[in-house]
C-alpha positions in Angstrom: 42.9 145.6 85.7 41.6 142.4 87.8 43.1 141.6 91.1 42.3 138.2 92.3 41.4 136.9 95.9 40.8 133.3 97.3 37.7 133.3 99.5 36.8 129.8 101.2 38.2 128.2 97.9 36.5 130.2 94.9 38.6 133.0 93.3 37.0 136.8 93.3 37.6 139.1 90.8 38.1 142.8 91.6 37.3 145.5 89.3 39.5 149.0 89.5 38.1 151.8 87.8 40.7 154.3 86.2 39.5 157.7 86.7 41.2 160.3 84.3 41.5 164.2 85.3 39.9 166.4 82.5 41.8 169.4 81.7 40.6 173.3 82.6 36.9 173.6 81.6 36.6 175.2 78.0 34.1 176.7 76.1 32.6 173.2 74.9 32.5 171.5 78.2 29.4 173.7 79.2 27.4 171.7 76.4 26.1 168.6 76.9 28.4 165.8 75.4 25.7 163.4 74.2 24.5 162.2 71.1 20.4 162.1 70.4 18.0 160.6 67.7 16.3 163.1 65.1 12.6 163.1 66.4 10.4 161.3 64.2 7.6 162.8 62.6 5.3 165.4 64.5 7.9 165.7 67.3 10.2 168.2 68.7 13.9 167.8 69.8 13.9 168.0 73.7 17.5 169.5 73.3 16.6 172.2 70.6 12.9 172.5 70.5 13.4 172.1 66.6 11.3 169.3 64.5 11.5 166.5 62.5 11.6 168.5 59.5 13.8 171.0 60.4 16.5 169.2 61.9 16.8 167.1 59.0 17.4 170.4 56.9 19.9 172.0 59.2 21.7 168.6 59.2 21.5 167.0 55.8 24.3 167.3 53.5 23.9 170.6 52.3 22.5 171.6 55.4 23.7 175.0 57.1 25.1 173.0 60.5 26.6 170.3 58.7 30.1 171.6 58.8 30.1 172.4 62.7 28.1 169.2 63.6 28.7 165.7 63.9 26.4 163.5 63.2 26.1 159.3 62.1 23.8 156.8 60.8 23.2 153.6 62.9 21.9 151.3 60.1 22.9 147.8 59.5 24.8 146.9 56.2 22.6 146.5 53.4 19.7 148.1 55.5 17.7 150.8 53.7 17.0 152.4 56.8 18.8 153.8 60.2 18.7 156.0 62.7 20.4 159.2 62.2 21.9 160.4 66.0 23.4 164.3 66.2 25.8 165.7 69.0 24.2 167.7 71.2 26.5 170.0 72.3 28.1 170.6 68.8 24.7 171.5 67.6 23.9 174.1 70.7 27.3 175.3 70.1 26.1 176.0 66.7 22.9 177.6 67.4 24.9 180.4 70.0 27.5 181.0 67.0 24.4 181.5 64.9 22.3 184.2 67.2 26.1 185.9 68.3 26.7 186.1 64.5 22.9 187.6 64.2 23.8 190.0 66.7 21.0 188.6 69.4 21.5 188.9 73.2 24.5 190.9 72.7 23.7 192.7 76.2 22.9 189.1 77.8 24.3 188.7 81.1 23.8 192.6 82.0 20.1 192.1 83.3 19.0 195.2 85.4 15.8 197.3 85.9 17.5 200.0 84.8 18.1 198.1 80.9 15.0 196.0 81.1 12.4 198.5 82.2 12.4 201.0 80.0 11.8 198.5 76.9 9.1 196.7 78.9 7.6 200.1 79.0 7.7 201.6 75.5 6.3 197.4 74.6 3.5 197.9 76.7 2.4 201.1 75.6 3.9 203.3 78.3 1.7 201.3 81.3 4.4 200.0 83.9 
């Protein structure tokens, strides 16, 4: 929406923002809601510490997060190549379903010295 003023002859344009209330925080809202390039070659994802290689894997057809992550091409029509983006959070989201379904950092959140001490222990060889 423009509102329009006259200042010493010459019109000025005013911008209003519309600001819109999310609703109650959910599960997703704690990931990032941004979409990021595949890494070329040699590189690692700043997001997932995964590379080139292996990102490509997870999200080619076939892949394993396919299903549970969005992803698009940027390429102009009749390009051979483009630049394949992925959604962050969808693909974090994916990786905690992953290590909850694998069972790992079941106790996480429940940090103590009484829990974490004795394994630091026994993997030490018994020297505190």
């Amino acid at each position: 929406m423009t509102g329009c003023d006259r200042n010493g002859g010459q019109t000025i344009q005013r911008m209003k923002t519309l600001q819109i209330a999310e609703s109650s925080a959910t599960a997703e809202s704690t990931y990032p809601n941004a979409y990021t390039a595949i890494p070329p070659n040699g590189k690692t994802c700043p997001h997932t510490g995964l590379g080139h290689s292996h990102l490509y894997q997870l999200l080619s057809e076939a892949g394993l997060a396919r299903p549970y992550v969005r992803t698009l091409s940027l390429r102009q029509p009749g390009s051979r190549k483009g630049k394949c983006l992925f959604h962050v959070g969808d693909f974090l989201a994916f990786l905690d379903a992953l290590a909850s379904q694998q069972g790992s950092g079941l106790r996480r959140g429940e940090p103590s010295a009484e829990n974490i001490a004795p394994a630091i222990i026994r993997n030490s060889g018994g020297k505190p």
